[in-house]
Each structure stands twice: as structure tokens, then as C-alpha cells.
MDTraj code that builds the backbone (N, CA, C; nanometers):
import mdtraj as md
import numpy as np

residues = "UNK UNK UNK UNK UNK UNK UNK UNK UNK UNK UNK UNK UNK UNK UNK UNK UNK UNK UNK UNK UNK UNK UNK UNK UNK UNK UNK UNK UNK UNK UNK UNK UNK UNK UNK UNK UNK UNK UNK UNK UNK UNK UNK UNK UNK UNK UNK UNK UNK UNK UNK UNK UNK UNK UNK UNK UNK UNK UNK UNK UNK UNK UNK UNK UNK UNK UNK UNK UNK UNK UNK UNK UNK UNK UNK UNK UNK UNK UNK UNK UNK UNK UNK UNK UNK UNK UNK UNK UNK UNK UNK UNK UNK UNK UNK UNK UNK UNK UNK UNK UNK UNK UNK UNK UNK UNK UNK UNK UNK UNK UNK UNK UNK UNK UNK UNK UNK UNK UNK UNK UNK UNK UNK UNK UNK UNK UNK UNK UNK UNK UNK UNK UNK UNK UNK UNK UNK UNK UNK UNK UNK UNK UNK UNK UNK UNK UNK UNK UNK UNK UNK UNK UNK UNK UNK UNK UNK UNK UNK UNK UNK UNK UNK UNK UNK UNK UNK".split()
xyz = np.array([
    [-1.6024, -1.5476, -0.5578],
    [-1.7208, -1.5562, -0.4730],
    [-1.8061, -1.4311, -0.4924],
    [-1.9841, -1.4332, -0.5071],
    [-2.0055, -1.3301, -0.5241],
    [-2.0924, -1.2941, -0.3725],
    [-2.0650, -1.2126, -0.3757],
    [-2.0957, -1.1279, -0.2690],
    [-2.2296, -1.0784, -0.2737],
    [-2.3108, -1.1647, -0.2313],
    [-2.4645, -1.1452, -0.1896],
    [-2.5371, -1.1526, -0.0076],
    [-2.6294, -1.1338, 0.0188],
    [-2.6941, -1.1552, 0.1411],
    [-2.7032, -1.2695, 0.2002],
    [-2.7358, -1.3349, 0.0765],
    [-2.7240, -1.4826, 0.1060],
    [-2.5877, -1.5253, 0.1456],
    [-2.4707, -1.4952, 0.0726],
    [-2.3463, -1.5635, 0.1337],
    [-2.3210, -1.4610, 0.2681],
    [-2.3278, -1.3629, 0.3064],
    [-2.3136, -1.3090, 0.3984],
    [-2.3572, -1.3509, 0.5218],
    [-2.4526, -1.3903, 0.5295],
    [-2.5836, -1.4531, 0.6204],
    [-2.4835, -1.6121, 0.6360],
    [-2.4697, -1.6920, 0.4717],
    [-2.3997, -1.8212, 0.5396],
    [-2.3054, -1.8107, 0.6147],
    [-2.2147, -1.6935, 0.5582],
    [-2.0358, -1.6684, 0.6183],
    [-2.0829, -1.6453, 0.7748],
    [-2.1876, -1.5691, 0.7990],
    [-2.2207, -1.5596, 0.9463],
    [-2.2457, -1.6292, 1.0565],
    [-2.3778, -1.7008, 0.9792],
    [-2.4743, -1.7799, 1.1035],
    [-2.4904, -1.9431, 1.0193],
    [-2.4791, -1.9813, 0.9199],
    [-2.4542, -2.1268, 0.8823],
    [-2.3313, -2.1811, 0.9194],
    [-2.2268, -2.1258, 0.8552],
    [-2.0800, -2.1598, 0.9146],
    [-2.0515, -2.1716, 1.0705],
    [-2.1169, -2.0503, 1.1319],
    [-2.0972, -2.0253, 1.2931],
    [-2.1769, -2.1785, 1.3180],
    [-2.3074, -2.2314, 1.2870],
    [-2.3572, -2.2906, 1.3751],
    [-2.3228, -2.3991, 1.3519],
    [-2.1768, -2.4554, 1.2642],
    [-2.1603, -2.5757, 1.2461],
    [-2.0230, -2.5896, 1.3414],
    [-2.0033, -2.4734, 1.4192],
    [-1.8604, -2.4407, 1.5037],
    [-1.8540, -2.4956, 1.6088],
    [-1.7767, -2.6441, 1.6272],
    [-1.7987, -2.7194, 1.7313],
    [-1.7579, -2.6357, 1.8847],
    [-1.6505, -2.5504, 1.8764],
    [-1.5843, -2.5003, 1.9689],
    [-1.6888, -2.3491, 1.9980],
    [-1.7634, -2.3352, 1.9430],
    [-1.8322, -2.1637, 1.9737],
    [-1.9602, -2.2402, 2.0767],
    [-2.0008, -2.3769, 1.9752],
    [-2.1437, -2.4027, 1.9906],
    [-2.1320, -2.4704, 2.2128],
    [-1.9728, -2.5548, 2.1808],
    [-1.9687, -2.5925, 2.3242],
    [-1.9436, -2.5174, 2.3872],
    [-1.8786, -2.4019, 2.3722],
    [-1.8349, -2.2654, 2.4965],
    [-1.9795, -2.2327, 2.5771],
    [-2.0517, -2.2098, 2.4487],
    [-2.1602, -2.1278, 2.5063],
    [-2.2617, -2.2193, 2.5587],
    [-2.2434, -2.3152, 2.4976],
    [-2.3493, -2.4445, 2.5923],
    [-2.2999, -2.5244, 2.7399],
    [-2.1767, -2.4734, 2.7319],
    [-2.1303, -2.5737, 2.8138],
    [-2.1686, -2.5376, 2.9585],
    [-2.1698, -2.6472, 3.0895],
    [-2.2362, -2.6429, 3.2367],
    [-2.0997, -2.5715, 3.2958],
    [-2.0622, -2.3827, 3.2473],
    [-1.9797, -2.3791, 3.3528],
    [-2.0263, -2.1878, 3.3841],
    [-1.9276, -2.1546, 3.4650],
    [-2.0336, -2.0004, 3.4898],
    [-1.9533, -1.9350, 3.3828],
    [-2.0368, -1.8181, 3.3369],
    [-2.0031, -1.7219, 3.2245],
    [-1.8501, -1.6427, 3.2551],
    [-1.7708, -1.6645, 3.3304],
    [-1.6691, -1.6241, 3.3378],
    [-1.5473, -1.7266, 3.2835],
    [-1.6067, -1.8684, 3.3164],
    [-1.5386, -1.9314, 3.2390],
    [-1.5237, -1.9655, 3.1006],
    [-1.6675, -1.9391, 3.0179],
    [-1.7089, -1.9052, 2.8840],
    [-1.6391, -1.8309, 2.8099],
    [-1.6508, -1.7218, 2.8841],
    [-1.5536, -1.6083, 2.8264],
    [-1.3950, -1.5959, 2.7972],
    [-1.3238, -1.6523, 2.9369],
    [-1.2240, -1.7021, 2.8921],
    [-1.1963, -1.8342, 2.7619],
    [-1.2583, -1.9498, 2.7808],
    [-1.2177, -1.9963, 2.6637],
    [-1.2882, -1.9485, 2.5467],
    [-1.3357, -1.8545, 2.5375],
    [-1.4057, -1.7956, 2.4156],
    [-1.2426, -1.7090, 2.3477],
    [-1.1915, -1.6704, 2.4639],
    [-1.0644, -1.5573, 2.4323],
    [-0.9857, -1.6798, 2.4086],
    [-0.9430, -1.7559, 2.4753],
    [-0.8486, -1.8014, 2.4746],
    [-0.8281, -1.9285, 2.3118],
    [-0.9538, -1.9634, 2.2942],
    [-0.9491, -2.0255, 2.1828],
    [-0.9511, -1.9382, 2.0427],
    [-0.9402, -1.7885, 2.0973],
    [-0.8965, -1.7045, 1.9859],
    [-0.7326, -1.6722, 2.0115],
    [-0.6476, -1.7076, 2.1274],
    [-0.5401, -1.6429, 2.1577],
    [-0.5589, -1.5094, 2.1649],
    [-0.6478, -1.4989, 2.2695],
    [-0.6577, -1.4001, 2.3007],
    [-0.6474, -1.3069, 2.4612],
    [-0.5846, -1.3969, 2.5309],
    [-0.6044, -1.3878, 2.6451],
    [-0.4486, -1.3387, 2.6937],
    [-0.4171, -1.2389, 2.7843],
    [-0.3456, -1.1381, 2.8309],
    [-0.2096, -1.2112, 2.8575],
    [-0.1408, -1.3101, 2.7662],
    [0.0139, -1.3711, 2.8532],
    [0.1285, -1.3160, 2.7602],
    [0.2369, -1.2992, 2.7956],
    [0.3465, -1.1973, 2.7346],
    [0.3514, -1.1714, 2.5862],
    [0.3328, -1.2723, 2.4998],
    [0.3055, -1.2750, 2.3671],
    [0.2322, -1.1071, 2.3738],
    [0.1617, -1.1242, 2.3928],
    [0.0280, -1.0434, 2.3583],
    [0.0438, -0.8703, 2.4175],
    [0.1347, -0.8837, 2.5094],
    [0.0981, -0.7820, 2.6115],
    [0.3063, -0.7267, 2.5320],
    [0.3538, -0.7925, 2.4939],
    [0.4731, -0.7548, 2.4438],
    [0.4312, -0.6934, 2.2946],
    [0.3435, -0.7328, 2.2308],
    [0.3225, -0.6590, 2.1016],
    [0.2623, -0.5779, 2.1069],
    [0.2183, -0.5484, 2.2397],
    [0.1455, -0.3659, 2.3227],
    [0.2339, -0.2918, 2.3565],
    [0.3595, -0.3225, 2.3350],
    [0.4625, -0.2642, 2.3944],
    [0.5437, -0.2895, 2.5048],
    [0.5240, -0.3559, 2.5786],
    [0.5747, -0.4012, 2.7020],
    [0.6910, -0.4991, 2.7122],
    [0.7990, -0.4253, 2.7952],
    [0.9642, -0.4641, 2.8137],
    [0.9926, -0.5119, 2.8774],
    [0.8804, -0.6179, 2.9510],
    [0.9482, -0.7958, 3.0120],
    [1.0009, -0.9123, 2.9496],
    [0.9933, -0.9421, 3.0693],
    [1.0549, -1.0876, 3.0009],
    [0.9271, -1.1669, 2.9425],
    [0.9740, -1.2416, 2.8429],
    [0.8528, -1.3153, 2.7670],
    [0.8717, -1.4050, 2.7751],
    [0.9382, -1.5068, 2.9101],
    [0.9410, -1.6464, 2.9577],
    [0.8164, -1.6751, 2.9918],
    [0.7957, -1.7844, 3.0116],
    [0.6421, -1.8532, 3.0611],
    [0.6763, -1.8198, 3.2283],
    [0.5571, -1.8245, 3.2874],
    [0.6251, -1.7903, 3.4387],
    [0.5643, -1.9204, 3.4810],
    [0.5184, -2.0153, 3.3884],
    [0.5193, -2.1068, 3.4784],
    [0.6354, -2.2477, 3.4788],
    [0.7255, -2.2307, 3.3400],
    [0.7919, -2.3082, 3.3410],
    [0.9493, -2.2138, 3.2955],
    [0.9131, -2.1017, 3.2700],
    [1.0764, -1.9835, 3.2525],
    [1.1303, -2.0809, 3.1291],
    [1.0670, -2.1481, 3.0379],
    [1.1744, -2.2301, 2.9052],
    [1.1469, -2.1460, 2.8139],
    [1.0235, -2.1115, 2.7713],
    [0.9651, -2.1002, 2.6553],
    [0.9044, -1.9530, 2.6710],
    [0.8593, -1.8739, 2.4996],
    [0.7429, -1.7679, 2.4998],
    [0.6334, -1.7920, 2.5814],
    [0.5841, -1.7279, 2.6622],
    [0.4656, -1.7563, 2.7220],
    [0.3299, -1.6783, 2.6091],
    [0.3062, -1.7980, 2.5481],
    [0.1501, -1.7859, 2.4518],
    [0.0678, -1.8454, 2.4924],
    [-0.0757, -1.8305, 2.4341],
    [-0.1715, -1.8784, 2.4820],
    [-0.1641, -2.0881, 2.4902],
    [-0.1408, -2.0483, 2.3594],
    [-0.1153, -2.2418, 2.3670],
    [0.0251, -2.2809, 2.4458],
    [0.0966, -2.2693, 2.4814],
    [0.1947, -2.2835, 2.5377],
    [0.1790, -2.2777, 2.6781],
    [0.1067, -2.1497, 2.7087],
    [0.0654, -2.1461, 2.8787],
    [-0.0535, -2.2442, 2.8887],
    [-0.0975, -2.2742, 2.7958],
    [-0.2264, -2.3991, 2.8357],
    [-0.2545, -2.5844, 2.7934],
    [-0.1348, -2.5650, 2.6955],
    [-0.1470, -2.6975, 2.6339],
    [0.0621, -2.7182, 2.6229],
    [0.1220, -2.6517, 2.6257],
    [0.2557, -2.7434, 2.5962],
    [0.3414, -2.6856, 2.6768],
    [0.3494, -2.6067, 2.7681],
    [0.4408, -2.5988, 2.8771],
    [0.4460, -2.7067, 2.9706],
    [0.5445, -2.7393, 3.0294],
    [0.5433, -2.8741, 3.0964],
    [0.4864, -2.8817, 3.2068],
    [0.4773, -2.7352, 3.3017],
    [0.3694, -2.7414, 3.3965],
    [0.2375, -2.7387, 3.3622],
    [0.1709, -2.7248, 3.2695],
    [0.0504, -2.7316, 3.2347],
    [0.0102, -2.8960, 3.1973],
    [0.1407, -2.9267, 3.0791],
    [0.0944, -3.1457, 3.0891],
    [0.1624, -3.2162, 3.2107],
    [0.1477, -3.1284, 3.2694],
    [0.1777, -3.1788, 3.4911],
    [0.0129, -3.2162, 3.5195],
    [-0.0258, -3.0971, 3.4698],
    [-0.1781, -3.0535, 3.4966],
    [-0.2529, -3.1633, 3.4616],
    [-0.2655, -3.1690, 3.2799],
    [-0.3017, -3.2103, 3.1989],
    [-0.3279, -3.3654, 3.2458],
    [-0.1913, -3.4137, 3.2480],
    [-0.1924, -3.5526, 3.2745],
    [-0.2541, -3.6040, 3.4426],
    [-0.2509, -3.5074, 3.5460],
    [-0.3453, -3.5629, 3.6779],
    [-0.4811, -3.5633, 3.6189],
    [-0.5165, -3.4778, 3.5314],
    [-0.6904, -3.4414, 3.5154],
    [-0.7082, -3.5858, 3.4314],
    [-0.6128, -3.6194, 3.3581],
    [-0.6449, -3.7326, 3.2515],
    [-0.6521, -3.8541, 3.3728],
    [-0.5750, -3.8891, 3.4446],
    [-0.5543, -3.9692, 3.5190],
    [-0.6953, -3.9580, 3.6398],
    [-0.6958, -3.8131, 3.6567],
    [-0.8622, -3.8308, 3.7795],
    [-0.9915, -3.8917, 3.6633],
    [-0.9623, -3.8738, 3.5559],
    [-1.0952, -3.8867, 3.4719],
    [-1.0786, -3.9824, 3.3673],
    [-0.9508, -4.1056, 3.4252],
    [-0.9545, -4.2244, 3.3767],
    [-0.9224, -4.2358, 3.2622],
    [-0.8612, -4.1344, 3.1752],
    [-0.8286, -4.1661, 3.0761],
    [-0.8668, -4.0852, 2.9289],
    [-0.9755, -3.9676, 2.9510],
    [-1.0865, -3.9973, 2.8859],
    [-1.0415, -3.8240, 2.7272],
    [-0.9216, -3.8233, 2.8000],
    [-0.8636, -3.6572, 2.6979],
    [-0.7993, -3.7312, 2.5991],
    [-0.8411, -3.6903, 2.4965],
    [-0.7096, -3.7386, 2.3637],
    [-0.6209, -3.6382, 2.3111],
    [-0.4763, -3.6463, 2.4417],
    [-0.4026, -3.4898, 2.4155],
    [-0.2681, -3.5691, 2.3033],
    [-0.2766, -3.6997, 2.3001],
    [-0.1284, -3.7919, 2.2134],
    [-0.0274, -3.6596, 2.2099],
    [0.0691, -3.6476, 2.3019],
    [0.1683, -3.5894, 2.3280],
    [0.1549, -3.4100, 2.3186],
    [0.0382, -3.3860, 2.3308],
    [0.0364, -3.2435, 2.3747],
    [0.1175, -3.1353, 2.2514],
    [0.0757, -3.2110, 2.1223],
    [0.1345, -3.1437, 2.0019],
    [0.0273, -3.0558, 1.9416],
    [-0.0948, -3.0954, 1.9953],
    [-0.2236, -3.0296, 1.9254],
    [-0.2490, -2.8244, 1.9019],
    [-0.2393, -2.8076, 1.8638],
    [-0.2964, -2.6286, 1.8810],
    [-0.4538, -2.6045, 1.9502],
    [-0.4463, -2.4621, 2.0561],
    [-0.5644, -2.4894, 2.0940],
    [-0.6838, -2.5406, 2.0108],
    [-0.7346, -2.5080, 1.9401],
    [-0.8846, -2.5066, 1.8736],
    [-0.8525, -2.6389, 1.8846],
    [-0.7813, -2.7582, 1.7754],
    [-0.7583, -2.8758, 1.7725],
    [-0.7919, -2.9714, 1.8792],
    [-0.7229, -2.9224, 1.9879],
    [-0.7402, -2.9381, 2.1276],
    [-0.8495, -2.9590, 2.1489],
    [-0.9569, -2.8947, 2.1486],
    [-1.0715, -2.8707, 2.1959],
    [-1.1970, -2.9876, 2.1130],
    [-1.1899, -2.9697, 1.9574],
    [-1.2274, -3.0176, 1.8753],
    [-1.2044, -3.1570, 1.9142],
    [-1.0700, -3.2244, 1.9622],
    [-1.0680, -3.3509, 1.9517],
    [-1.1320, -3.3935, 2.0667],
    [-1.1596, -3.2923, 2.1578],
    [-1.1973, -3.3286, 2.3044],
    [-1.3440, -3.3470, 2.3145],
    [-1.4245, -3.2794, 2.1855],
    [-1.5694, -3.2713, 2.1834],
    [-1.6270, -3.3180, 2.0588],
    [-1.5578, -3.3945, 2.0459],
    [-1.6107, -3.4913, 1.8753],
    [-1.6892, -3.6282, 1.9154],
    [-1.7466, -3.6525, 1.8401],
    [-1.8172, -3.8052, 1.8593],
    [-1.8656, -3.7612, 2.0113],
    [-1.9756, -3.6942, 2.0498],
    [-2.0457, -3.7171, 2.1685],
    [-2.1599, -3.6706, 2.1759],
    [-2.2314, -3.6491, 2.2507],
    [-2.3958, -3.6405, 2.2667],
    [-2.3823, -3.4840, 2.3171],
    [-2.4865, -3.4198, 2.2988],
    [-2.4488, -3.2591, 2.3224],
    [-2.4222, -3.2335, 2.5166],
    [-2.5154, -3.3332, 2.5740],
    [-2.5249, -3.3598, 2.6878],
    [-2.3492, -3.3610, 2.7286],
    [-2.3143, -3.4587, 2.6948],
    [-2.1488, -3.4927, 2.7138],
    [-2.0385, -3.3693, 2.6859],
    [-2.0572, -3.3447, 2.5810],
    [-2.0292, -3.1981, 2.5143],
    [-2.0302, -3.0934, 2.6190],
    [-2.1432, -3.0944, 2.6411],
    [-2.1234, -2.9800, 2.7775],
    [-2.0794, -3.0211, 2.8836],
    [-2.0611, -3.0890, 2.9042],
    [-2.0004, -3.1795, 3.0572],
    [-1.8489, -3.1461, 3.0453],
    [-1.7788, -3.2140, 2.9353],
    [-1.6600, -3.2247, 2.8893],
    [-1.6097, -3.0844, 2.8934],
    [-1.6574, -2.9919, 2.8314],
    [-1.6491, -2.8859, 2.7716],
    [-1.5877, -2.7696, 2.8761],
    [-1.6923, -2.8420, 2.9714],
    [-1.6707, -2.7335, 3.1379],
    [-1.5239, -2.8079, 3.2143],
    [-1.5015, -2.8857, 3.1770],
    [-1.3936, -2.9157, 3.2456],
    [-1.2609, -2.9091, 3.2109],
    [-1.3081, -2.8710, 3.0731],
    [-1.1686, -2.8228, 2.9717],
    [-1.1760, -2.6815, 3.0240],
    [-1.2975, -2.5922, 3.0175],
    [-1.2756, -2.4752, 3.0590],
    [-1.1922, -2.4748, 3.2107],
    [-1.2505, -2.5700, 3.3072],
    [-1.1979, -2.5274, 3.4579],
    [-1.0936, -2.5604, 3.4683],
    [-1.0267, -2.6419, 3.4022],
    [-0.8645, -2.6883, 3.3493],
    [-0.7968, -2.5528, 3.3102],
    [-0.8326, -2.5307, 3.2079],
    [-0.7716, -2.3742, 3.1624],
    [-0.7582, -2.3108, 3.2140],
    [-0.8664, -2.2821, 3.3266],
    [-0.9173, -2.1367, 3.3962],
    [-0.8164, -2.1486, 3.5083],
    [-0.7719, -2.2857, 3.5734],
    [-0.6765, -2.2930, 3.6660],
    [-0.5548, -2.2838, 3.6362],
    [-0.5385, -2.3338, 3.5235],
    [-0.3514, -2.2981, 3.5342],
    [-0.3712, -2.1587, 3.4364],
    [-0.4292, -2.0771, 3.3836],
    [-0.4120, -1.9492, 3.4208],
    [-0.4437, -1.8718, 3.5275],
    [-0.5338, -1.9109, 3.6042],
    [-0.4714, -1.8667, 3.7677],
    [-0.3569, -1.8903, 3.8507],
    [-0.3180, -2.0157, 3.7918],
    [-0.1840, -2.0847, 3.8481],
    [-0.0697, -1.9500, 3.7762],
    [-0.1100, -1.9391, 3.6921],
    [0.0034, -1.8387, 3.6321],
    [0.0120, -1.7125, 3.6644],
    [-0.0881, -1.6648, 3.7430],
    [-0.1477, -1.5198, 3.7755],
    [-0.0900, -1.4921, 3.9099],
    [-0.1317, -1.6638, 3.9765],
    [-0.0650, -1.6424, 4.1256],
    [0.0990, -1.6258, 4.1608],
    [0.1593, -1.6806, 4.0155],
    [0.3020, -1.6914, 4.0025],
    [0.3466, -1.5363, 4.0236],
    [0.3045, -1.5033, 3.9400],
    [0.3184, -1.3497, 3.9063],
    [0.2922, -1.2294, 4.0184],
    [0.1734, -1.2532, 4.0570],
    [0.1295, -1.1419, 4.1279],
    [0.1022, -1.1900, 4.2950],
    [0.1062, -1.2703, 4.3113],
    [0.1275, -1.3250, 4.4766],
    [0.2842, -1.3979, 4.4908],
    [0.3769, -1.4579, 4.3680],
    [0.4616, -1.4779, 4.4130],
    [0.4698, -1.6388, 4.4936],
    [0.3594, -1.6892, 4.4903],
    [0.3329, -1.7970, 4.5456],
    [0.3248, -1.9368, 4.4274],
    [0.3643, -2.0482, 4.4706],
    [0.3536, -2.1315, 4.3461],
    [0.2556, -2.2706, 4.4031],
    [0.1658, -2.3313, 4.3387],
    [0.1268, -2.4331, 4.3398],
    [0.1768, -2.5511, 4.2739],
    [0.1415, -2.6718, 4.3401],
    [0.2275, -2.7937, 4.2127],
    [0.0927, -2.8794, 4.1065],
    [0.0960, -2.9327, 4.0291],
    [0.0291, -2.9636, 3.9422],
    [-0.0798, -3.0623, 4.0219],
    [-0.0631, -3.1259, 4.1292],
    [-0.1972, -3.1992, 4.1977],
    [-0.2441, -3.0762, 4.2600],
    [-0.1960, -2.9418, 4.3479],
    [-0.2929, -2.8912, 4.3806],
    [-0.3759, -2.8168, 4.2709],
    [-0.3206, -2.7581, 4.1436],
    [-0.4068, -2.7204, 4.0589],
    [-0.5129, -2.7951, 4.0510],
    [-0.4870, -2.9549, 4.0233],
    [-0.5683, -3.0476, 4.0098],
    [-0.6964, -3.0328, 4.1184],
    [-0.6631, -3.0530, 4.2595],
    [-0.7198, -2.9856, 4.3530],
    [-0.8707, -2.9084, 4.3416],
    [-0.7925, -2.7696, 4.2741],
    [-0.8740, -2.6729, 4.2614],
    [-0.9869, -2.6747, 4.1721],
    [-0.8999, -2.7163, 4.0641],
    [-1.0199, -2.7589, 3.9511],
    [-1.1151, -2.8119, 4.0235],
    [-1.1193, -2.9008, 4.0948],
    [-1.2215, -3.0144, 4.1564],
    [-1.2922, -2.9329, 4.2116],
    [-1.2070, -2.8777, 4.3022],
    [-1.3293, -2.7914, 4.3766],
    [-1.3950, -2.6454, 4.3028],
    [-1.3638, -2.6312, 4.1971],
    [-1.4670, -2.5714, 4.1033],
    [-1.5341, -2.6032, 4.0680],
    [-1.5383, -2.7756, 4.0524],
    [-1.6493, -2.8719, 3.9364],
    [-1.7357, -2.9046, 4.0471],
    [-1.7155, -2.9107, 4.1984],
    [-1.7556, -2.9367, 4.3249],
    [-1.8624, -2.8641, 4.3530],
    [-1.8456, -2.7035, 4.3047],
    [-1.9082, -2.6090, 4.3763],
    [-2.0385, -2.5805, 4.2804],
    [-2.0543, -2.6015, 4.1282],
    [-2.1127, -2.6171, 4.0596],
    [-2.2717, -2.6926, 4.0976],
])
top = md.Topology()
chain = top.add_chain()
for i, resn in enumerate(residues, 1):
    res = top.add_residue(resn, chain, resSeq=i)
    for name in ("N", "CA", "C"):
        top.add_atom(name, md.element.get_by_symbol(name[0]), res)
traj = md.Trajectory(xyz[None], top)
């Protein structure tokens, strides 16, 4: 490859703007705090033992929301079993409409299959509710931790709502 302005410029801003997952974060109908998180989180980037153990840190690296598994980003959001607790009420309040086929997907994948074939309108609709999904069961996981308190997968469900409510 030769290394000109021109490919620099494509590697940048042509490639970026064909990025289904950058283009819905930042478009999507939800507040900039939730942006941000799935902006991190669809990099694995977001603060759960994985991450905070290769900083050095001498806990335990169980999920705290299900104690089976590493707690990683995809794992705390897409394949721990309290999260397709989650997963499956939100599918069930919204009729059907997630294509998770057994919760084998990796985030980005995830996301991609969730915002394909739709109108940009939809895209952002969808988009925010994948974020407020996320954004709750990593609060669900936060509250585990640091209040000690546990919720069950309809009240997450719950909450979400009343995030998409308050909107």
C-alpha cells in the first residue's frame, strides 16, 4: 500500500463514514452519556475486571453479575446469563424485533445485526435502546458492586423503560 494523503484521508474519513456502528452511536435519539458509553464499550473499553486486572488489580475477575465467568465487556453485556435475562424481556417488550440467535454474537456484530436493513430514522430509534439496554445492566453491575443491592432482570427491564420514558 502506498502511503499517500489520499489513502490517509480514505483510512480516516471514507472508511469511518461507511461505519455502521460509529455512524448510529452518534446519531442515535439517546443523551451523550449514553453515546459515550457504547462508543467505549463497542471498543471494549469500558471499566469491568478484564480491563482493570491488566492495570494491575488483585480481585476477583468473576462477573458480579452472574460469579461463572471473566467479567468482559461482551460477557457483562451480551453472554452472561443475567444479561440474556435482560436481553430476552427487552426482546419480548419489543415483540420480537433483536436478532441475538443464541447470544453467540461479539459486541460490534451485535450491534451491526441490530442496525442493518433500516431507515436511518429506525437506526436511531433502535440504536438508543441498545444503548439504554447496555447502560442498565452496567448499572445493574455497578449496583452489585458498590451498593450491594441486586435487581432481577424485569426490573432492569423496568428501568430501561423508564429511561426511554423520560426521553
Amino acid at each position: 500500500m502506498v502511503n499517500t494523503a489520499k489513502s490517509a484521508y480514505e483510512m480516516q474519513f471514507v472508511r469511518a463514514s461507511r461505519d455502521v456502528p460509529g455512524m448510529a452511536i452518534w446519531g442515535a435519539q439517546a443523551e451523550g452519556k449514553h453515546k459515550f458509553f457504547a462508543w467505549l464499550l463497542l471498543q471494549s473499553r469500558i471499566l469491568t475486571k478484564d480491563r482493570l486486572a491488566a492495570r494491575g488489580w488483585q480481585g476477583n475477575s468473576s462477573c458480579s453479575l452472574c460469579n461463572l465467568h471473566e467479567e468482559t465487556a461482551e460477557h457483562l453485556i451480551l453472554s452472561c446469563p443475567f444479561a440474556q435475562q435482560v436481553w430476552s424481556k427487552v426482546n419480548d417488550w419489543l415483540h420480537g424485533v433483536l436478532p441475538f440467535q443464541g447470544f453467540d454474537f461479539q459486541l460490534e456484530d451485535c450491534w451491526r445485526a441490530n442496525l442493518q436493513n433500516m431507515s436511518k430514522h429506525e437506526q436511531k430509534i433502535k440504536a438508543a435502546v441498545l444503548m439504554y439496554v447496555a447502560w442498565n445492566i452496567s448499572k445493574e453491575r455497578n449496583r452489585r458492586i458498590f451498593e450491594s443491592k441486586a435487581m432481577t432482570a424485569a426490573d432492569v427491564l423496568r428501568e430501561v423503560k423508564l429511561e426511554i420514558g423520560l426521553r
